[in-house]
KEROTOR-591126 format. One line per field, with one value per residue: residue in one letter; x, z, y of N, C-alpha, C, CB in turn. Coordinates in nm, 3 decimals, padded with zeros to 5 digits. Each point is the difference from the previous one (the first is absolute). Last residue first. Glycine has a CB too. Layout:
BEGIN
r c(A ...)
n.u c(X ...)
n.w c(Z ...)
n.v c(Y ...)
ca.u c(X ...)
ca.w c(Z ...)
ca.v c(Y ...)
c.u c(X ...)
c.w c(Z ...)
c.v c(Y ...)
cb.u c(X ...)
cb.w c(Z ...)
cb.v c(Y ...)
% end
This chain:
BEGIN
r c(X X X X X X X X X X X X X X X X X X X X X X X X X X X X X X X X X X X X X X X X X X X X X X X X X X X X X X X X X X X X X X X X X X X X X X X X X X X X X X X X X X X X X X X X X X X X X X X X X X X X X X X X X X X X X X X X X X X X X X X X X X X)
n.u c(09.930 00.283 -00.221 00.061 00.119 -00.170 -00.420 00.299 -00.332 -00.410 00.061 00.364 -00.075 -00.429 00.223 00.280 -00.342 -00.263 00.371 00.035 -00.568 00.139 00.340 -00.259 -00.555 -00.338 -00.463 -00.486 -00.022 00.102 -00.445 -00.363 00.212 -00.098 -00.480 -00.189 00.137 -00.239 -00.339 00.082 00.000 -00.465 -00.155 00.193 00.028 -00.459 00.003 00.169 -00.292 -00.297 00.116 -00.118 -00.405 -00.157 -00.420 -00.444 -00.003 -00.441 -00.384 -00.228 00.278 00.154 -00.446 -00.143 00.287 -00.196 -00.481 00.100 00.240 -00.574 -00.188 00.281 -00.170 -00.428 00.110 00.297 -00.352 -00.300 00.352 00.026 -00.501 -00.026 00.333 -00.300 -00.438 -00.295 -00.104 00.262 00.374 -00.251 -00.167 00.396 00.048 -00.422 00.115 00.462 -00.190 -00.266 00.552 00.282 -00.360 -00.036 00.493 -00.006 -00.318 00.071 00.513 -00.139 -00.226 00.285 00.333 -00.304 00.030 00.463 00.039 -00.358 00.115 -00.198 00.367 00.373 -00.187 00.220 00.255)
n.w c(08.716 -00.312 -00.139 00.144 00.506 00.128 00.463 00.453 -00.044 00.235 -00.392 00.079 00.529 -00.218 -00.409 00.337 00.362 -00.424 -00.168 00.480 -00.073 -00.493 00.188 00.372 -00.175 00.486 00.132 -00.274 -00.155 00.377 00.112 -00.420 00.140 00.491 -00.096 -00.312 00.365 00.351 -00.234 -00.139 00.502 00.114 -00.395 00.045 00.489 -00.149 -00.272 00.386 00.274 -00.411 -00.207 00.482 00.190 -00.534 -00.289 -00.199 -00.459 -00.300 -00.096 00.055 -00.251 -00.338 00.006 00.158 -00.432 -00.351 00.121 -00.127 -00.359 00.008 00.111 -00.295 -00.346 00.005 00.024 -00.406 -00.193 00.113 -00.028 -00.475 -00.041 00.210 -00.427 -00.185 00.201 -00.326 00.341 00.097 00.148 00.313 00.061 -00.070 00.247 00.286 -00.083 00.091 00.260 00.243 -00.121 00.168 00.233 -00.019 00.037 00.299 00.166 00.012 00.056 00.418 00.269 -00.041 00.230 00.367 -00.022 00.005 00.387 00.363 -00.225 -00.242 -00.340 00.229 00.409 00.543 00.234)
n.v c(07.971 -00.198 -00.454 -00.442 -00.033 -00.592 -00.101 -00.398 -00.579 -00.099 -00.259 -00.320 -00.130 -00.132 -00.275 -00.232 -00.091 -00.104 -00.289 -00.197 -00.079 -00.200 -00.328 -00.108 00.028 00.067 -00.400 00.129 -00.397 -00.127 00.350 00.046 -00.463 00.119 00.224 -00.338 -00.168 00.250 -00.043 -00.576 -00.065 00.286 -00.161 -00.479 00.150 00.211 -00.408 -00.245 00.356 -00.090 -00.390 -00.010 00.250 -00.179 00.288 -00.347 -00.170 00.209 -00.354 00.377 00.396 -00.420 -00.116 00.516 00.150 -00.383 00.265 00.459 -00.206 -00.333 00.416 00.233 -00.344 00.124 00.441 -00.089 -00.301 00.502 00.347 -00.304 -00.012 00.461 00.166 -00.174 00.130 -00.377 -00.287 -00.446 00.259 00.245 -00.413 -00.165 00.407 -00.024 -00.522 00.114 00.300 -00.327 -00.456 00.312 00.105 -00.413 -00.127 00.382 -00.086 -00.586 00.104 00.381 -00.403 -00.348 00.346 00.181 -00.516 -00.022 00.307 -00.253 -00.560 -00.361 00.042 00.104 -00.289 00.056 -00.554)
ca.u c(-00.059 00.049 -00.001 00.074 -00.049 00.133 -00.032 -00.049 00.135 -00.001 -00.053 00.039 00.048 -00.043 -00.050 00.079 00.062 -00.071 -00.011 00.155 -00.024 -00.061 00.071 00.095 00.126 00.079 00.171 00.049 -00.020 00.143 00.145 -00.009 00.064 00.179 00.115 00.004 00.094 00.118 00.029 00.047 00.146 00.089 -00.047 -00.001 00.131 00.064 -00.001 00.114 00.092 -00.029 00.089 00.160 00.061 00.055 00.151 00.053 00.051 00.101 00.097 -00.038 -00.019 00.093 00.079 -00.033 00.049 00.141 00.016 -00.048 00.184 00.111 -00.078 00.079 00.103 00.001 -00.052 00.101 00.082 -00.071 -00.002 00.141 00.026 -00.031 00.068 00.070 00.117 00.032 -00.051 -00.124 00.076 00.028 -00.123 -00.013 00.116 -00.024 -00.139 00.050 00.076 -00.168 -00.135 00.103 00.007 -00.152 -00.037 00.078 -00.032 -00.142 -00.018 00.032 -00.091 -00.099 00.052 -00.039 -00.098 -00.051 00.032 -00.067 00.008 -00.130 -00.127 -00.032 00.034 -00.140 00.054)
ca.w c(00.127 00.112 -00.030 -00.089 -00.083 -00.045 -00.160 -00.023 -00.079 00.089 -00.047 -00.117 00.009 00.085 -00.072 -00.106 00.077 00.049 -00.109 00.000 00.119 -00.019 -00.071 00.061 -00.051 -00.117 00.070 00.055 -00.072 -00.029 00.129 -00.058 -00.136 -00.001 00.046 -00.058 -00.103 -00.002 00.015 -00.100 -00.079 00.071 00.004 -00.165 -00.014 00.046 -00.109 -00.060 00.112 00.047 -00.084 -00.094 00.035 00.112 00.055 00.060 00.127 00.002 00.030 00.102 00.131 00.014 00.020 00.139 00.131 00.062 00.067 00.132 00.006 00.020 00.096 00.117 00.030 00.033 00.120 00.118 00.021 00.034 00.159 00.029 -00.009 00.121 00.054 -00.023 00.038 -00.102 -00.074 -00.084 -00.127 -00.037 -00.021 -00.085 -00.109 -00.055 -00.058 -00.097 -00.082 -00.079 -00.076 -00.062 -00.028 -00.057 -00.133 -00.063 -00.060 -00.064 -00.144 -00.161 -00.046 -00.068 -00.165 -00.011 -00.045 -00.112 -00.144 -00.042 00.081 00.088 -00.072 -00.075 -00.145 -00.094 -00.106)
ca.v c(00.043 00.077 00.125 00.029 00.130 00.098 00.035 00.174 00.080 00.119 00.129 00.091 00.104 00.123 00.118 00.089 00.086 00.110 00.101 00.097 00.112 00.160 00.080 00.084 -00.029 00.062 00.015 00.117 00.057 -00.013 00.023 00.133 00.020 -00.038 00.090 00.071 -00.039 00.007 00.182 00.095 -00.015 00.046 00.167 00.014 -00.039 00.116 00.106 -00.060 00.025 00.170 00.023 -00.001 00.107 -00.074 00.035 00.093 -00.057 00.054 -00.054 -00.126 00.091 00.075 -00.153 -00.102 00.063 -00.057 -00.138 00.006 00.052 -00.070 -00.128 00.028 -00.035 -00.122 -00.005 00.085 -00.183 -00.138 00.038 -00.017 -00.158 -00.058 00.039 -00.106 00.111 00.072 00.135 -00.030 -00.062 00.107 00.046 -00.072 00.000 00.177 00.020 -00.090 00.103 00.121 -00.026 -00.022 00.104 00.055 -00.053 00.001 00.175 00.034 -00.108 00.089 00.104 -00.019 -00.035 00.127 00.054 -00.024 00.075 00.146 00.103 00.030 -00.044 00.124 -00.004 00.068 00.083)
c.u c(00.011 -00.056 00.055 00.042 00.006 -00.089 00.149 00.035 -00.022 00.206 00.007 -00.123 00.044 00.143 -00.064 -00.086 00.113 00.095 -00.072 -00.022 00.198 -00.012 -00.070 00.073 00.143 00.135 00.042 00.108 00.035 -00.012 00.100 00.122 -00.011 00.042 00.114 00.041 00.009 00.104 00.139 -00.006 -00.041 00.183 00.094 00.010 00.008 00.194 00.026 -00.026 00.094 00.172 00.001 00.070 00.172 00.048 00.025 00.143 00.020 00.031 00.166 00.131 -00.029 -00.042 00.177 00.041 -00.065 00.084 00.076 00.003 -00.103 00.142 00.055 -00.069 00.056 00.168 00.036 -00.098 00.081 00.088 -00.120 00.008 00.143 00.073 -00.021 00.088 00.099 00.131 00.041 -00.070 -00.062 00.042 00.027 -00.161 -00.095 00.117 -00.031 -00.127 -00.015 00.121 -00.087 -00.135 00.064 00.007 -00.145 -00.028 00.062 -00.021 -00.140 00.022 -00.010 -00.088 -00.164 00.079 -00.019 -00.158 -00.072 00.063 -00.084 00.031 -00.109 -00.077 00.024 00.087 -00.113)
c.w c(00.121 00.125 00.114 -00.083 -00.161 -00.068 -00.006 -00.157 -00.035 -00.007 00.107 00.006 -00.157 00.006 00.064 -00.061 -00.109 00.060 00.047 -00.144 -00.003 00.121 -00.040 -00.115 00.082 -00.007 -00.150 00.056 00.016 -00.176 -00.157 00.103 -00.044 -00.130 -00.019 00.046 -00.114 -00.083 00.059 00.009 -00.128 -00.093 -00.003 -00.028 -00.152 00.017 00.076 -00.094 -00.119 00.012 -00.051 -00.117 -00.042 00.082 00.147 00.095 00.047 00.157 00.025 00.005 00.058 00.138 00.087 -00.014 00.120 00.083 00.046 00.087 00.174 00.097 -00.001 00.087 00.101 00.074 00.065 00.153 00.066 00.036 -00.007 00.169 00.041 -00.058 00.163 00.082 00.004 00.051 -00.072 -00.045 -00.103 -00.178 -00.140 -00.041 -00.099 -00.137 -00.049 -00.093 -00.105 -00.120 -00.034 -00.153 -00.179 -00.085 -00.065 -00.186 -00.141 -00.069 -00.019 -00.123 -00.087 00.005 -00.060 -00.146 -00.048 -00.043 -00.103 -00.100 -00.008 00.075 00.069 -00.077 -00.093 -00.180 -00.096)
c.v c(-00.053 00.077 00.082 00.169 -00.020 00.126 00.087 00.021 00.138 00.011 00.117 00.154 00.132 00.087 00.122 00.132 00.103 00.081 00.096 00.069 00.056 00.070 00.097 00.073 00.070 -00.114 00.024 00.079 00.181 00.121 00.016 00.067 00.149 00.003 -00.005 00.221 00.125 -00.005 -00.016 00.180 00.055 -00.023 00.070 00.197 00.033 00.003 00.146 00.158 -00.034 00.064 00.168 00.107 -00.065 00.111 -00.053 00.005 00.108 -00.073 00.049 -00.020 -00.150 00.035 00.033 -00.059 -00.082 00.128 -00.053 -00.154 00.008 00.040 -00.089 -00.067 00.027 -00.060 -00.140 -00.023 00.047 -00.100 -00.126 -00.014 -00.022 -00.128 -00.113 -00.030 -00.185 00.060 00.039 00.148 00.003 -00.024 00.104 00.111 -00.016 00.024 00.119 00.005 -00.028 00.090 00.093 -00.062 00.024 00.087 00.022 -00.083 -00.014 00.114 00.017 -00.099 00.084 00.110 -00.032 -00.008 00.118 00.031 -00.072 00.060 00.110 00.116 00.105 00.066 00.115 -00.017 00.038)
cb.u c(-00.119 00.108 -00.184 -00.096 00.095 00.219 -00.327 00.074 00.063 -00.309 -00.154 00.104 00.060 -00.205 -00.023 00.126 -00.037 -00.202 00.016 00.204 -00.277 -00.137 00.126 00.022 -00.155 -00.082 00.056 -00.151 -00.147 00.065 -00.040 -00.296 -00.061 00.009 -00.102 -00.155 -00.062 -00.090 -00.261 -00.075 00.110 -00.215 -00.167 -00.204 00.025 -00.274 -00.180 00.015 -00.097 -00.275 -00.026 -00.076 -00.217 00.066 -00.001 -00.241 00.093 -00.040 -00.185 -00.232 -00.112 00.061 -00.147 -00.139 00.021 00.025 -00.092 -00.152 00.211 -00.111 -00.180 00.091 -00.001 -00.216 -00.180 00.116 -00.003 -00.167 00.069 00.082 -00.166 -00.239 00.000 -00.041 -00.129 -00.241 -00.053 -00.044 00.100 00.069 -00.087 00.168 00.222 -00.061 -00.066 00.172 00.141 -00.239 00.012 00.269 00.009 -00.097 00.166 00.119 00.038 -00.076 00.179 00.141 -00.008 00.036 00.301 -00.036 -00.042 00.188 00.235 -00.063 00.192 -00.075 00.069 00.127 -00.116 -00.133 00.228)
cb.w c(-00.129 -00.176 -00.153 00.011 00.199 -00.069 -00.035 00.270 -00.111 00.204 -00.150 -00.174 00.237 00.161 -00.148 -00.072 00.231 00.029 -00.171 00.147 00.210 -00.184 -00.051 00.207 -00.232 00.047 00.251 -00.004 -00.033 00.154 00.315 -00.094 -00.066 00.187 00.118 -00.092 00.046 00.134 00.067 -00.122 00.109 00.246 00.118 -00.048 00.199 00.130 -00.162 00.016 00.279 00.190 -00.056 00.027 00.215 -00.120 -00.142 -00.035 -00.038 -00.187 -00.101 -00.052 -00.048 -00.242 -00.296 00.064 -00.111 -00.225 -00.090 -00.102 -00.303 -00.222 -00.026 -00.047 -00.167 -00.213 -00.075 -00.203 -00.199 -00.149 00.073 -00.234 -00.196 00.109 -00.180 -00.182 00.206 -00.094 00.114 00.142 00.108 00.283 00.286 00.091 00.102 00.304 00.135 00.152 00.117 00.313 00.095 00.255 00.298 00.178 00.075 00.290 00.244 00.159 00.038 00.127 00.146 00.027 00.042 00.276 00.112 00.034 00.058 00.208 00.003 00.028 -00.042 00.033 00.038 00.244 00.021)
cb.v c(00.057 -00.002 -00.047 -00.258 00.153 -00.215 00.026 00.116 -00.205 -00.056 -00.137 -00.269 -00.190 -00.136 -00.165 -00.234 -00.201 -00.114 -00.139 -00.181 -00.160 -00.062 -00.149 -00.155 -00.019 00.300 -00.196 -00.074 -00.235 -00.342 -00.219 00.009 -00.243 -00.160 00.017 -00.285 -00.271 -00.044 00.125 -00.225 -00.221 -00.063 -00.014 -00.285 -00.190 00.016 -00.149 -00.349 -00.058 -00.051 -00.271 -00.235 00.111 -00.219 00.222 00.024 -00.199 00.236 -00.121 -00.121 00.298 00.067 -00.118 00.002 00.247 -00.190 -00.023 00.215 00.208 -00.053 00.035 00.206 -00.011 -00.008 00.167 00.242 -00.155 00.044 00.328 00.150 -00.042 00.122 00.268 00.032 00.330 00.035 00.055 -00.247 -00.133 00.078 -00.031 -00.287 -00.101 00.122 -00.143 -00.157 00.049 00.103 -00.169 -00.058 00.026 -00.024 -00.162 00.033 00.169 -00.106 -00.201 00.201 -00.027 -00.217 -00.147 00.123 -00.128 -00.150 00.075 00.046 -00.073 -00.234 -00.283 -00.051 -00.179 00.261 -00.111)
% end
């Protein structure tokens, strides 16, 4: 059993965590560099670099350690899926079936319109 430590995904995690946090540091310097000339505005993006280099660490940490899906329980979450679409047919079924008392008020009110109109004028 190969260590997750050592696959080809994870290595290709430590590869980018390196870029990543390097990349995150020269920022953080150049921030700082900038702070020091006078642009006050860098001293906010000096201590913002540092952090997203943090939030990069704790994704790799995250990505290593994500379990990967049984085919159980693969099979228990497509079941699950399934019944609830079923369920949410049968509630949009029964949501569509007409009242019987509004459907004998509809039928009253189709036949009132096609009652023949009394004249009220002689023509």
């Amino acid at each position: 059993m190969r260590s997750k430590y050592f696959s080809l995904r994870a290595i290709g995690l430590h590869i980018a965590l390196v870029a990543w946090v390097v990349i995150c540091a020269l920022a953080a310097w150049w921030q700082v560099g900038r702070a020091v000339q006078g642009n006050s505005l860098s001293f906010l993006y000096s201590v913002e670099w540092p952090v997203i280099g943090v939030l990069g660490i704790l994704g790799w940490y995250s990505m290593l350690n994500m379990e990967k899906t049984t085919e159980e329980k693969e099979s228990e979450r497509r079941a699950y899926e399934e019944k609830m679409r079923a369920d949410a047919l049968a509630a949009r079924a029964r949501a569509q079936e007409e009242d019987p008392t509004l459907a004998a008020y509809n039928d009253h009110l189709a036949n009132l319109s096609h009652v023949p109109k009394k004249r009220l004028w002689g023509h």
